[in-house]
C-alpha positions as CSV (number, residue, x, y, z in Angstrom):
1,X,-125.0,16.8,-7.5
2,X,-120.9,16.7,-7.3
3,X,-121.0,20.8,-7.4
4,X,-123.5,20.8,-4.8
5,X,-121.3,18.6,-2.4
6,X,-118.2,20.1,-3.1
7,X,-119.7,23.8,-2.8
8,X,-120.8,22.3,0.8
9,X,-117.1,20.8,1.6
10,X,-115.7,24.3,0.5
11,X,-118.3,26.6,2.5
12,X,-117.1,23.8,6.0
13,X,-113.8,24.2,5.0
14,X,-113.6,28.1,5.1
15,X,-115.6,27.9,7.9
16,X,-113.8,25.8,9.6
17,X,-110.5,28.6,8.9
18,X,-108.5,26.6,6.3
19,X,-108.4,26.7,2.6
20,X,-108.9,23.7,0.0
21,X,-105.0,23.3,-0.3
22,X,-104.3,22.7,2.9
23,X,-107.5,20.4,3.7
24,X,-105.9,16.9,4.9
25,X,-108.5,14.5,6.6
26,X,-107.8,14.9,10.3
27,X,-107.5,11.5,12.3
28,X,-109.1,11.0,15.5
29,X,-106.6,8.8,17.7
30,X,-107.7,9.9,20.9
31,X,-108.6,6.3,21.5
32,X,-105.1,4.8,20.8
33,X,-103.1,4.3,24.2
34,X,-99.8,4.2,22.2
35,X,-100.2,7.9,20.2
36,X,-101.3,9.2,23.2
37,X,-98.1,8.3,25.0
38,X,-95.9,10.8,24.6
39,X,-91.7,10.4,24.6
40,X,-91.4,12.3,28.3
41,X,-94.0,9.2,29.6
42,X,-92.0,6.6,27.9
43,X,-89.0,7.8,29.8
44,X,-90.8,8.4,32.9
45,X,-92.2,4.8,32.8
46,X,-88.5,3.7,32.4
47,X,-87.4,5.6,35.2
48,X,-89.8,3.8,37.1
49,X,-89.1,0.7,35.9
50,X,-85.6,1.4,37.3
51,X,-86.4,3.0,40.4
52,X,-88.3,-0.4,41.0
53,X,-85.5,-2.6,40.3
54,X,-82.2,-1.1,40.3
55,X,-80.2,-4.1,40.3
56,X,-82.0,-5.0,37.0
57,X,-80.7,-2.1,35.5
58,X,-77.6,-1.6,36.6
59,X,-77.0,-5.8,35.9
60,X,-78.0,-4.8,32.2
61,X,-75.9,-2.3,31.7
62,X,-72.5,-4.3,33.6
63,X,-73.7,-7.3,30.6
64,X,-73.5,-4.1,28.1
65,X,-70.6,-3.0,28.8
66,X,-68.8,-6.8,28.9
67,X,-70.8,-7.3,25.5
68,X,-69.0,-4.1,24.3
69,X,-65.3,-5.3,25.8
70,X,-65.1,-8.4,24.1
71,X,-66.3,-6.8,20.8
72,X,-63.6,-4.4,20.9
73,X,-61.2,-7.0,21.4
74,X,-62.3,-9.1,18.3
75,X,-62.2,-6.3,16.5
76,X,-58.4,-5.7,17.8
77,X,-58.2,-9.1,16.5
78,X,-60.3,-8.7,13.2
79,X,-57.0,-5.9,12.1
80,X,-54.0,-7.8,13.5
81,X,-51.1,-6.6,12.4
82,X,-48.7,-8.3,10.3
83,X,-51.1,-11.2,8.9
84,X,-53.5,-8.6,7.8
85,X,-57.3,-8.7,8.6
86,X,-58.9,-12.2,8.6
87,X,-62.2,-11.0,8.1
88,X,-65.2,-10.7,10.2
89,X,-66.0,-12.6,12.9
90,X,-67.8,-15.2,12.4
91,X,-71.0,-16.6,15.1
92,X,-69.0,-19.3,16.3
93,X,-65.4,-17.7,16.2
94,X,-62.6,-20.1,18.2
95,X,-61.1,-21.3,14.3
96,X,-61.5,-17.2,13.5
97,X,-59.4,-16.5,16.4
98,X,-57.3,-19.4,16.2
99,X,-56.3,-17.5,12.8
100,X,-55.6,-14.2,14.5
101,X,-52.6,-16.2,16.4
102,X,-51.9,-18.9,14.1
103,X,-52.3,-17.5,10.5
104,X,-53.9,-19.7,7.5
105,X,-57.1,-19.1,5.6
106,X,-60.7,-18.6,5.4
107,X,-61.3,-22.7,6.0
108,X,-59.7,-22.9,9.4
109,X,-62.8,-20.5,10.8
110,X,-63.8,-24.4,11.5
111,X,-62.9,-25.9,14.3
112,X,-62.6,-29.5,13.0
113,X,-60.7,-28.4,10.3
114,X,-57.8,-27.3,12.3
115,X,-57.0,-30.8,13.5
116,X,-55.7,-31.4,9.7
117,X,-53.1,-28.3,9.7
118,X,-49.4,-29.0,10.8
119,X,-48.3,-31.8,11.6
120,X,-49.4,-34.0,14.5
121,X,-47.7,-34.2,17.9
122,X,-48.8,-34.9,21.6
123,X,-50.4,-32.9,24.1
124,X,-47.5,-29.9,24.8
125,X,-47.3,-26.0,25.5
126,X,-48.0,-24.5,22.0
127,X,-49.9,-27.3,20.3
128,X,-52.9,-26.6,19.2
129,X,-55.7,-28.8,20.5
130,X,-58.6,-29.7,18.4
131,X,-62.0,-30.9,19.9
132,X,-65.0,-32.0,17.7
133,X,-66.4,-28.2,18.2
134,X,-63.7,-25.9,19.8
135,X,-60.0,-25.4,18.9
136,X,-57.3,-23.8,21.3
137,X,-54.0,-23.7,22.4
138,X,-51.9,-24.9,25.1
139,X,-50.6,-22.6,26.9
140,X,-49.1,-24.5,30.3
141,X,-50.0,-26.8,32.8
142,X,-52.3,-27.0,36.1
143,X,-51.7,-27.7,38.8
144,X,-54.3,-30.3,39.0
145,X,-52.8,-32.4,35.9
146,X,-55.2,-30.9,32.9
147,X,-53.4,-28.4,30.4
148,X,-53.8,-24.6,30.3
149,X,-56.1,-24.2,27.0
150,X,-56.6,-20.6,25.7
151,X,-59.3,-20.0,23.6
152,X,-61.6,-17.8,21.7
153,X,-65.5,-18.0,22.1
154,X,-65.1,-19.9,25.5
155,X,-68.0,-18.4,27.0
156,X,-68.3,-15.7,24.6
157,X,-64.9,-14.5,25.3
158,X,-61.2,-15.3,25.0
159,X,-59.9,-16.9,28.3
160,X,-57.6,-19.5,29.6
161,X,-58.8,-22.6,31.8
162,X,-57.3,-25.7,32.6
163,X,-59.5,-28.3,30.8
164,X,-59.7,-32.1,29.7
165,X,-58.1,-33.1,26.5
166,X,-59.0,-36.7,26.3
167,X,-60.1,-37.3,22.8
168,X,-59.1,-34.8,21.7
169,X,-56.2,-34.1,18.4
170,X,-53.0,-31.9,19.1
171,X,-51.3,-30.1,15.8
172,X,-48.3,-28.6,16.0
173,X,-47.1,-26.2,12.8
C-alpha cells in the first residue's frame, strides 16, 4: 500500500514539473490579510496616514528628534572628561547627573543619598539642594525670591527653573 501511494505522489509530482527533492508542501495563505499585504502597501497606508494628519507626523518626529538631543547630551555626560565615565544612565538620572558635575560614586545615582555628602550649609549659589526625590544645584536667584535650581531629569531634560526649596537639605562639598 505505501509503494502504491508514493508511486501516485511521484507520478503528481512530475506531473506537476518538479522532482521529489525539491517537493515542499505549498501553503495556501490567500486568505491571510497580513501576507497578502505587501511592503509597497504598508508604506502607502503610512503615507496616507500622514497625508491625513500631517501635524501628527510631523509632532512625532519634532518629539524624536528632542528624544535624540537629550540622549546625546547624557551621553556627553556619560564620557565626561577628567572624572572619567560614570556609567550609564540610569531611569531616573538627576543623582547620575549630579555626578557628571560633582564627582563621587555609584551610591549618589540616588537622590536622597546626596543630602549626606559634604557638609551641610544653607540655601546658596553652588549648594547642592536635596529634595526627597530630585537633587540639583543652585545656580542664582529669581527674581521672584525662589533659587535658580539646575538639574538633570527635570522633565526629561537638564534645565534651570526657579523653584521652592522649602523642606528641602542644602550640602555644600
Amino acid at each position: 500500500m505505501r509503494k502504491y501511494v508514493f508511486a501516485v505522489a511521484a507520478t503528481l509530482l512530475v506531473s506537476a514539473g518538479t522532482t521529489s527533492a525539491d517537493a515542499r508542501p505549498v501553503r495556501d495563505e490567500s486568505w491571510n490579510p497580513f501576507v497578502q499585504q505587501s511592503a509597497v502597501a504598508r508604506n502607502t497606508r503610512a503615507e496616507r496616514s500622514q497625508a491625513r494628519h500631517p501635524r501628527a507626523a510631523s509632532r512625532q518626529r519634532g518629539q524624536h528628534m528632542r528624544y535624540a538631543q537629550r540622549h546625546q547630551e547624557a551621553r556627553r555626560y556619560a564620557s565626561a572628561g577628567s572624572r572619567g565615565g560614570v556609567g550609564p544612565r540610569p531611569r531616573a538620572w538627576c543623582g547620575w547627573w549630579m555626578r557628571t558635575q560633582r564627582g563621587g560614586g555609584a551610591h549618589l545615582n540616588v537622590a536622597w543619598n546626596w543630602s549626606k555628602w559634604g557638609r551641610p550649609s544653607g540655601p546658596q549659589v553652588g549648594a547642592v539642594v536635596v529634595w526627597r526625590h530630585h537633587v540639583g544645584e543652585i545656580v542664582g536667584r529669581a527674581p521672584n525670591g525662589q533659587w535658580l535650581v539646575r538639574s538633570g531629569n527635570d522633565g526629561g531634560a537638564v534645565r534651570t527653573r526657579a523653584r521652592s526649596v522649602s523642606g528641602a537639605v542644602f550640602r555644600v562639598g
